[in-house]
C-alpha positions, 0 to 999 in steps of 0.5 A, spaced: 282 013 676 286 018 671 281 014 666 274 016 669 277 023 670 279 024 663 272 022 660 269 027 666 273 032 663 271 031 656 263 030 657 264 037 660 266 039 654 262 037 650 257 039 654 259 046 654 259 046 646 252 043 646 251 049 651 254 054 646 249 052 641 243 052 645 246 059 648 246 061 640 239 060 638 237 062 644 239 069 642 237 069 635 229 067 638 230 073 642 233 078 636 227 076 632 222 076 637 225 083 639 224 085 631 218 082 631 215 087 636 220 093 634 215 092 627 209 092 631 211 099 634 211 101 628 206 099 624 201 102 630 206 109 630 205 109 622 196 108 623 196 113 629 201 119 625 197 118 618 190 117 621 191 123 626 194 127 619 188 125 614 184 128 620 188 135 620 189 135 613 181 134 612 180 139 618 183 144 615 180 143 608 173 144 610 175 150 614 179 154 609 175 151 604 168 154 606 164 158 601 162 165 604 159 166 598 154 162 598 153 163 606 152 170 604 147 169 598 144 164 600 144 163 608 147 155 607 154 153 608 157 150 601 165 148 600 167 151 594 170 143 592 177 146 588 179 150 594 177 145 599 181 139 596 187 144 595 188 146 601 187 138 604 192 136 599 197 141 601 197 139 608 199 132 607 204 134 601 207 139 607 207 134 612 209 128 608 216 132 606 217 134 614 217 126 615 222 125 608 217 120 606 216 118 599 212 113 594 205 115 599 198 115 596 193 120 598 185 121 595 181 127 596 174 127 596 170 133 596 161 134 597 161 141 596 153 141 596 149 143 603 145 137 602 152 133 602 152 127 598 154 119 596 162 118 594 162 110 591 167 107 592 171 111 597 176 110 600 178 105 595 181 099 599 178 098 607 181 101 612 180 099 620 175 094 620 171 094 615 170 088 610 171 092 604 170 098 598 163 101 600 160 108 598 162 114 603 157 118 603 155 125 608 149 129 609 153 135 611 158 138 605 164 134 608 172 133 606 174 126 605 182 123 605 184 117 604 191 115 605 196 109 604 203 110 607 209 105 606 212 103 613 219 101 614 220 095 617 225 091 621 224 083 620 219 084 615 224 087 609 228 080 611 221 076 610 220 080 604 213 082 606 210 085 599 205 089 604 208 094 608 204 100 608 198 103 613 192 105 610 187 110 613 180 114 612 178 120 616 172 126 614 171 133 617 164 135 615 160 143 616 154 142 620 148 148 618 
């Protein structure tokens, strides 16, 4: 009887061993699923912030860059290009100071002319759904920024995923 009970009592053992193991890859599943989702918030933070930045820096670019000039002599709406792209590129630079963020790589592209015009190859890489390069074009003057911002990332710096950044296009035109 002594016999039996000490076999009971090392099975137990033994299967509290095998549930420790199990317990433990149990928490690293968990821990990774966990990173996994922290990466996904930030990727979807990092696209709103920078989409929502390409919209205000392009904003402001066709805001502060109109051309009175021209509206008073001529009676149409142009953007003076130099202005424009200034005032768009000083937002982004301010913002991304305010953020501490480093190695991100913004492109303004301006159509001062009333009758607006045709980019080719702008933006440089597709953003959202697009399938590819196109040509961005607008029928109005209008300001375009195109933004790649790098991510930091939990479980994909351990994968060493070379990709981590967001890439955004927004456009503000000036209706006539």
């Amino acid at each position: 009887m002594k016999r039996i009970n000490d076999l009971q009592a090392g099975m137990l053992q033994d299967r509290r061993g095998q549930s420790a193991v199990w317990g433990f890859l149990c928490m690293l599943i968990f821990i990774a699923i966990c990173a996994g989702l922290v990466d996904i918030y930030r990727l979807y933070a990092a696209r709103n912030w920078a989409y929502t930045l390409a919209q205000e820096a392009a904003l402001s670019g066709v805001s502060r860059g109109r051309d009175w000039h021209a509206a008073l002599g001529q009676g149409v709406l142009c953007l003076d290009a130099l202005t424009a792209q200034n005032e768009t590129e000083q937002v982004i630079t301010a913002e991304m100071n305010a953020r501490g963020i480093s190695g991100y790589r913004a492109l303004v592209q301006v159509l001062p002319n009333p009758d607006g015009g045709v980019v080719p190859g702008f933006p440089p890489r597709a953003v959202r759904l697009g399938s590819g390069m196109g040509d961005w074009s607008s029928d109005e003057p209008a300001v375009g920024v195109y933004l790649e911002v790098p991510v930091s990332w939990v479980l994909m710096d351990l994968l060493h995923v070379a990709d981590k950044s967001v890439h955004v296009f927004a456009a503000a035109g000036v209706a006539q």
